[in-house]
One Martini backbone bead per residue (centre of mass of N, CA, C, O) as a GRO file, in nm:
protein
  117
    1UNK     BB    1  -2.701   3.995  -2.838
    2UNK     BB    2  -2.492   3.963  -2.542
    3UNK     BB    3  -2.331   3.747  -2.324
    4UNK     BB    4  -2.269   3.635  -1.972
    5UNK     BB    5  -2.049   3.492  -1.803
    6UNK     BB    6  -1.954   3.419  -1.431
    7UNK     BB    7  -1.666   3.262  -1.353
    8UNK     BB    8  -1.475   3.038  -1.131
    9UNK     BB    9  -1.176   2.896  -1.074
   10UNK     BB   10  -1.161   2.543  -0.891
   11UNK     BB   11  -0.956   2.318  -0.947
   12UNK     BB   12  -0.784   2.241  -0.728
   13UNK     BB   13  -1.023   2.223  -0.519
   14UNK     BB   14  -1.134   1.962  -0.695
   15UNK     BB   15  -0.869   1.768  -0.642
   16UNK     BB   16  -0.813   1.840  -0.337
   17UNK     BB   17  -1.123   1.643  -0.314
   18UNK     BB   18  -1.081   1.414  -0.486
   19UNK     BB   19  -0.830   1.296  -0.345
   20UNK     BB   20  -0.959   1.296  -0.067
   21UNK     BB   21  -1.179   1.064  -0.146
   22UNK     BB   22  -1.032   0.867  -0.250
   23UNK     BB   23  -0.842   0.799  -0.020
   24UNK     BB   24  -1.108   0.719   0.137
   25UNK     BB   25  -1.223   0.495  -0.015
   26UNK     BB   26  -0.991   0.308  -0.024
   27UNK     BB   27  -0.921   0.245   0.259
   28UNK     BB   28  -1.218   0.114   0.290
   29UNK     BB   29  -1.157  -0.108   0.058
   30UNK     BB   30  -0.917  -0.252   0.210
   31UNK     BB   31  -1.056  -0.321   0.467
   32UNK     BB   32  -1.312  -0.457   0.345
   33UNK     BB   33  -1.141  -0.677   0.216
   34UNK     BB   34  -0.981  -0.767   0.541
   35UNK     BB   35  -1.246  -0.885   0.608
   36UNK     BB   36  -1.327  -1.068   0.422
   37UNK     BB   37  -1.112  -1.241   0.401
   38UNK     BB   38  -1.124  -1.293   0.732
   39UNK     BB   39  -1.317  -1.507   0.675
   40UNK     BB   40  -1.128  -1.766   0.473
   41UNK     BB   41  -0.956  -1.806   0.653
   42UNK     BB   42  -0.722  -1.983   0.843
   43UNK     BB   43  -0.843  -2.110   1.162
   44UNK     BB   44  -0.715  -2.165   1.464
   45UNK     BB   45  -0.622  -1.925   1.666
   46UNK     BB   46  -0.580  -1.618   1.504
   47UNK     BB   47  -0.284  -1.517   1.440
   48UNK     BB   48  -0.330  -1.500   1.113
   49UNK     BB   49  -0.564  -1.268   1.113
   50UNK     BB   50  -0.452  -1.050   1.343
   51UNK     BB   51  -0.208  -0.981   1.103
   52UNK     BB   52  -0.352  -0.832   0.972
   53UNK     BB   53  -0.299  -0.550   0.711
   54UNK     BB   54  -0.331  -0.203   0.634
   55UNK     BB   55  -0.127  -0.033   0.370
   56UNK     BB   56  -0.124   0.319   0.291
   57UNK     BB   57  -0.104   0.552   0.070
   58UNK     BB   58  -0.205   0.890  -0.037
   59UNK     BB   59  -0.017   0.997  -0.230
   60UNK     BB   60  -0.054   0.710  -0.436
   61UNK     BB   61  -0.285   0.578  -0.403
   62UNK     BB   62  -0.172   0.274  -0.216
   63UNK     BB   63  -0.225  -0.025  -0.124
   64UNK     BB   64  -0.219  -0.332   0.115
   65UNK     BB   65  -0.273  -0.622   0.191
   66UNK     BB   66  -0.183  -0.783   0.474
   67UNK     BB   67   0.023  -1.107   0.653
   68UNK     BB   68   0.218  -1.129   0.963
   69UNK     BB   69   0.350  -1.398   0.888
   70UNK     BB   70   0.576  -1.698   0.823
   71UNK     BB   71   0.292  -1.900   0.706
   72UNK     BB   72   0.075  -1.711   0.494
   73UNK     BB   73   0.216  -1.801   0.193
   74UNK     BB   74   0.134  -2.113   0.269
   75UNK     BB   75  -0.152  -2.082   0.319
   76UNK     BB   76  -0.221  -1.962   0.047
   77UNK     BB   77  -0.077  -2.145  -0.182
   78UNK     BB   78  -0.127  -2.441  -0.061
   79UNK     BB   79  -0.345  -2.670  -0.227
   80UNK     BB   80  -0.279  -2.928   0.041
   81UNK     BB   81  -0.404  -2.753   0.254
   82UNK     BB   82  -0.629  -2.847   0.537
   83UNK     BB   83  -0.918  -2.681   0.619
   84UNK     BB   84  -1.222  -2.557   0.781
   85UNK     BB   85  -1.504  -2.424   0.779
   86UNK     BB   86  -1.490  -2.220   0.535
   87UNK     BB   87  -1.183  -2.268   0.479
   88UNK     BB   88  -0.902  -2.111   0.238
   89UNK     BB   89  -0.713  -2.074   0.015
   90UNK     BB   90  -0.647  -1.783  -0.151
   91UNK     BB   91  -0.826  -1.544   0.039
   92UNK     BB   92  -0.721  -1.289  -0.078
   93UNK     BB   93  -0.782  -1.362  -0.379
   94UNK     BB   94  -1.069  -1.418  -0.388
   95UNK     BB   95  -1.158  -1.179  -0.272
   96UNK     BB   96  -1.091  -1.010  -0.443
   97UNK     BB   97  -1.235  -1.118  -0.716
   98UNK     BB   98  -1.528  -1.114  -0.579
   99UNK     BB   99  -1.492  -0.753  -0.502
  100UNK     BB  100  -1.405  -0.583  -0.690
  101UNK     BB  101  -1.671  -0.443  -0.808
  102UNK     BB  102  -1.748  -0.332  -0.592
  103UNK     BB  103  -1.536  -0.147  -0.516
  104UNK     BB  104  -1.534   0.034  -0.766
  105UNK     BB  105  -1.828   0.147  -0.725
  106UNK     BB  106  -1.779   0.264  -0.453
  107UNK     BB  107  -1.525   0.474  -0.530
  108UNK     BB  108  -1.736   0.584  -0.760
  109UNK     BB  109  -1.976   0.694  -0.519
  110UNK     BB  110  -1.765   0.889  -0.375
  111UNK     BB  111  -1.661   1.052  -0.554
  112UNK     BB  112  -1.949   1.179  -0.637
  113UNK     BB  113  -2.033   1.307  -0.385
  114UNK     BB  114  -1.784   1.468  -0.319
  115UNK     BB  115  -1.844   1.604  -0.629
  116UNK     BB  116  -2.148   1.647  -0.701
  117UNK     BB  117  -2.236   1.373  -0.930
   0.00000   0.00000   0.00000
């Protein structure tokens, strides 16, 4: 006796729908990020924590967290400036040490999600 299975295959279909689940999961991963960083930023005035921002590239799957002023750099990098209030340099490396394994879980269960895995 045998038997038949018949199956359709649908596989670009599966790759373009992981495709576009992993582009939002990360892109919501770099923002939850720039979230995170954004409480222990050095905080005077406000104006390099609002110049944070997330370049996502979804064809590369790739993006960035950064802060765009002239010394952010130097308020990252220099542990001998003085910051207050639960304000620290590394801000941005910190966060991410931090949340790495939550943002890949993140991403690992929007994929799930989104493939019915």
């Amino acid at each position: 006796m045998s038997s038949a299975v018949k199956m359709t295959w649908r596989g670009a279909e599966i790759t373009a729908d992981g495709r576009a689940a992993a582009a939002e999961a990360i892109k919501k991963g770099l923002e939850h990020l720039l979230e995170e960083s954004n409480r222990v930023i050095p905080h005077d005035e406000g104006v390099m924590q609002d110049s944070g921002s997330v370049d996502f590239n979804s064809s590369e799957l790739a993006g960035t967290v950064f802060y765009d002023t002239p010394y952010a750099v130097r308020q990252h990098e220099d542990a001998t400036l003085s910051h207050k209030n639960g304000r620290k340099h590394h801000f941005l490396e910190e966060s991410f040490n931090d949340q790495s394994a939550a943002l890949l879980k993140f991403i690992q269960e929007e994929l799930e999600a989104a493939l019915g895995g």
